[in-house]
C-alpha positions in Angstrom: 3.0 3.5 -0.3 -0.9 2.7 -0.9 -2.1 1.5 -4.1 -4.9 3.3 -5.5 -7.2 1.3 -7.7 -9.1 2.7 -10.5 -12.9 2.0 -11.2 -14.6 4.0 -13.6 -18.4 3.5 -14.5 -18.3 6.0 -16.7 -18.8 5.1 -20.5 -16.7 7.5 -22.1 -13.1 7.3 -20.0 -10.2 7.9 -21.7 -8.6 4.5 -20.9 -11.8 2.0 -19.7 -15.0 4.1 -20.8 -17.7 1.6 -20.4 -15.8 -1.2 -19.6 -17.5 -2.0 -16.2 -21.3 -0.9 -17.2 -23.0 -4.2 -16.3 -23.2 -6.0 -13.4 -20.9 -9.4 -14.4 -18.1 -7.0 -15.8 -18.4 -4.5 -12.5 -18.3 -7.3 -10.2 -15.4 -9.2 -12.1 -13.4 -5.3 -11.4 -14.3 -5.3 -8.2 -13.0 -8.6 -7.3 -10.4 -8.6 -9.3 -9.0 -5.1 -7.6 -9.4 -6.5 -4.3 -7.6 -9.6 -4.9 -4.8 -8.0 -6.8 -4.4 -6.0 -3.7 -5.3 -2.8 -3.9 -5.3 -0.7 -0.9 -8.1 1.7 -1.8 -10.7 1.5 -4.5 -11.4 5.1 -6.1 -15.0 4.8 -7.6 -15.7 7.5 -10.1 -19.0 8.5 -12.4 -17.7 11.0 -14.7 -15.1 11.2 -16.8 -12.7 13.5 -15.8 -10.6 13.3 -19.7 -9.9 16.1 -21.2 -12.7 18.1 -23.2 -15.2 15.3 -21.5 -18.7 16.6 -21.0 -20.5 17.1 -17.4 -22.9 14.5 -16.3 -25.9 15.3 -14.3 -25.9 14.9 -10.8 -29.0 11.9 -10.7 -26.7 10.5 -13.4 -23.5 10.1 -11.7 -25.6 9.1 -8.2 -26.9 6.5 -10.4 -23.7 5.2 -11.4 -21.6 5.4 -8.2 -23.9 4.4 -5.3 -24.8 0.8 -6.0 -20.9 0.1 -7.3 -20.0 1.4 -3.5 -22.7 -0.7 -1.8 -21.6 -3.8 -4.3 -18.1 -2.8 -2.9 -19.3 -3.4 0.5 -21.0 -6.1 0.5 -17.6 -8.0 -0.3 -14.7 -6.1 1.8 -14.1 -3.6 4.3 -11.2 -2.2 1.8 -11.1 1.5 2.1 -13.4 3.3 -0.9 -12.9 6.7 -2.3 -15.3 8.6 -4.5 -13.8 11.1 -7.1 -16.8 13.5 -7.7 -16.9 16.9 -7.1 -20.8 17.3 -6.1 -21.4 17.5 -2.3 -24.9 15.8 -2.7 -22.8 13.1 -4.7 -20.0 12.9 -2.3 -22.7 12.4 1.0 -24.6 9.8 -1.1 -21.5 7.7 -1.6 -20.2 8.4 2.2 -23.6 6.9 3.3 -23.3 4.1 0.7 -19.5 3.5 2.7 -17.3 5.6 1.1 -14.5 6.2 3.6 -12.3 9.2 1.6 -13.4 12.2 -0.9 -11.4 12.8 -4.1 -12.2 16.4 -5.2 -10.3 17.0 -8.8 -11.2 20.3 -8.3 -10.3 20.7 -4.4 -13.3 21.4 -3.3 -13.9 24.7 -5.4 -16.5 23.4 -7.8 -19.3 23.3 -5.4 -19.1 25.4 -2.2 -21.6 22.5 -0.1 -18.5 20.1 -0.5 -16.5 21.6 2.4 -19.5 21.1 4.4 -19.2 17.4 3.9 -15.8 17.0 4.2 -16.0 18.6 7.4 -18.6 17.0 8.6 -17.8 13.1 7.8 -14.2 13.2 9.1 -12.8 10.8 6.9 -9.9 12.1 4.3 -9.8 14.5 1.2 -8.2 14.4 -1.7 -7.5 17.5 -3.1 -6.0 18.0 -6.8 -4.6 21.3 -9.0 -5.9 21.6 -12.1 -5.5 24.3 -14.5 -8.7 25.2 -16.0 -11.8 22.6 -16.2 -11.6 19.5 -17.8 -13.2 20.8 -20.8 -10.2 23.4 -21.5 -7.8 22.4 -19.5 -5.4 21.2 -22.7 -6.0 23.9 -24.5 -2.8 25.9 -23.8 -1.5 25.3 -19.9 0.9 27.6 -19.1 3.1 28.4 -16.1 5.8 30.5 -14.7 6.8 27.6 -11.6 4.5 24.6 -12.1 6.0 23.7 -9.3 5.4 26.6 -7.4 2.7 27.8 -8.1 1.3 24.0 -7.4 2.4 24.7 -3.9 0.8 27.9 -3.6 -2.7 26.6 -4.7 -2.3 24.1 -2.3 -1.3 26.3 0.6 -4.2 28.4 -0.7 -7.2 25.7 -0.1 -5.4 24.0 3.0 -5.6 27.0 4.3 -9.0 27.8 3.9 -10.3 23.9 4.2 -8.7 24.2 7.8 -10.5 27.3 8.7 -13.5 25.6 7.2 -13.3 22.5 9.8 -11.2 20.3 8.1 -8.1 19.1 9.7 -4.8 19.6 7.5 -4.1 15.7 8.9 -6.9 14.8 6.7 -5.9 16.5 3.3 -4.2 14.5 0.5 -2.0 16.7 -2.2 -2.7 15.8 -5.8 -0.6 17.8 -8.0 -3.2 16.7 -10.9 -0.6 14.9 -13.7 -2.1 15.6 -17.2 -4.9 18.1 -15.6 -3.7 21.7 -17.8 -0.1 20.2 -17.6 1.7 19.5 -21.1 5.0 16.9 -21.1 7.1 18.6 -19.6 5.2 19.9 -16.8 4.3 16.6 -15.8 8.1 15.5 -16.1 9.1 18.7 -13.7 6.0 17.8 -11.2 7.5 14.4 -11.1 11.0 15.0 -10.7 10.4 17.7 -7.7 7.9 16.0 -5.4 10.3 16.6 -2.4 8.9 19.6 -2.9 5.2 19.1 -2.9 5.5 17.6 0.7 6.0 20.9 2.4 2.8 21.3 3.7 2.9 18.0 5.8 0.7 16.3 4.0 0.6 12.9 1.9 0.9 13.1 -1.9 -0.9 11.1 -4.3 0.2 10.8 -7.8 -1.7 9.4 -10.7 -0.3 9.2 -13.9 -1.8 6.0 -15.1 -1.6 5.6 -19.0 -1.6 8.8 -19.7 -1.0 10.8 -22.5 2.6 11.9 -21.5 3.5 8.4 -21.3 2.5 7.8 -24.6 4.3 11.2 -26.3 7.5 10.1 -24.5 7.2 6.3 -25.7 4.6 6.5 -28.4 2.7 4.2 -27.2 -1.4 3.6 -27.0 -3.4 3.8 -23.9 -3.6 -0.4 -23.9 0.0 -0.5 -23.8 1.2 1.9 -21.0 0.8 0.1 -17.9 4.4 -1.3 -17.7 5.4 2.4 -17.9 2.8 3.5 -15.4 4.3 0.8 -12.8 8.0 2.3 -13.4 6.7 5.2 -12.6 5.3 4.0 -9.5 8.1 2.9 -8.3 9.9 5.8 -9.2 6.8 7.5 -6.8 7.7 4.7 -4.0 11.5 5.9 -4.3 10.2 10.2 -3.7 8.2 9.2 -0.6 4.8 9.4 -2.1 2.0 8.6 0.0 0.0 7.0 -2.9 -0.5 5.6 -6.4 -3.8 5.7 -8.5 -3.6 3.2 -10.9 -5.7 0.7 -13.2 -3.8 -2.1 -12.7 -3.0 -2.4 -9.0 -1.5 -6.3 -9.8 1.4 -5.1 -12.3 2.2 -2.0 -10.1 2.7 -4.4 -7.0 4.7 -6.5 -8.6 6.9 -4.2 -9.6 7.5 -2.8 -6.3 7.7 -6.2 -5.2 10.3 -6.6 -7.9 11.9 -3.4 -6.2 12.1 -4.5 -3.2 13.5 -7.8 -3.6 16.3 -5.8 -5.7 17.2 -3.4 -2.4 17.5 -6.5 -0.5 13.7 -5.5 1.5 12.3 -9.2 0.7 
């Protein structure tokens, strides 16, 4: 299992708004997520919270470009950028991005299809219930489970008649995205059954909110919960985790391992 390493440079972020705004801070992430070992860095520039507000597109370029080209400069690590703008996406592709993580699976902005067809790298795809700025109002479902699948056989579908390979998709049944507690807990109790459609799954529950209604804790305390869960991920066959502390999730699957006798 891939560890997915968080890096917001966003200021409002429900866990590390702000955090990594100037350049000593951003570097110090940077480096610190590479030597913690992090198998992919996902590079963000809008919070994706809910009820967060949209940010312009010139904004969010602004943000994520010269993080990817600082990114660069030090490693060859594998970058993804979580936007859903096409012209955002290219920028960041031609920066060195090497993946696309779409919350909203490409649906947001037609041109993104386009892109991910044309730079034949991998795409993330998520289900979310609503948008970000109603998507905790009221989330509702017959089968969460279900009727995940479906949306997902839905946009493979139509990304593969759209030139993108199904060997390229990533499933992201989108924990805490128009999900309430026990949605989440049924999404991550069944993800045998999200890998029907042959492609890798991603989860990425890092501090959130259900882990603090189930343990009531705060955001700054709900890492040691996020890398159980991880592990819990490793054990389901999950293809990757998308965390903010990659060095407390890989020690706990080193912890893991050791326990099964895998060294």
């Amino acid at each position: 299992m891939k560890i997915m390493g968080i890096l917001n440079v966003t200021p409002d972020s429900f866990s590390d708004g702000g955090r990594w705004t100037n350049e000593d801070t951003l570097e110090q992430r940077i480096d610190q997520l590479i030597a913690e070992g992090a198998d992919i860095i996902d590079v963000g520039g809008e919070s994706t919270r809910p009820f967060a507000e949209p940010v312009a597109t010139e904004e969010e370029l602004a943000r994520v470009v010269p993080v990817i080209r600082k990114i660069r400069k030090r490693s060859d690590i594998p970058v993804s950028i979580d936007t859903t703008k096409a012209l955002v996406a290219k920028a960041a592709i031609e920066a060195g991005a090497t993946m696309i993580n779409d919350i909203s699976a490409c649906r947001q902005d037609p041109a993104m299809i386009d892109v991910a067809q044309s730079f034949g790298g991998e795409v993330i795809i998520m289900h979310m219930q609503g948008t970000p700025g109603d998507m905790q109002v009221d989330p509702r479902y017959q089968d969460v489970v279900e009727e995940i699948n479906s949306f997902f056989e839905e946009r493979i579908t139509s990304m593969e008649k759209n030139g993108v390979e199904r060997s390229r998709i990533i499933v992201d049944p989108g924990i805490g995205f128009g999900k309430t507690l026990e949605h989440n807990l049924t999404i991550l109790t069944n993800i045998q059954g999200l890998k029907q459609h042959g492609c890798p799954v991603l989860i990425g529950h890092s501090r959130k909110s259900f882990l603090g209604q189930l343990l009531d804790l705060p955001v700054e305390e709900r890492d040691w919960p996020t890398a159980l869960v991880s592990v819990f991920a490793e054990k389901q066959g999950v293809g990757i985790v998308r965390v903010h502390q990659v060095g407390v999730t890989r020690k706990a699957l080193r912890l893991m391992g050791a326990l099964e006798g895998r060294g």
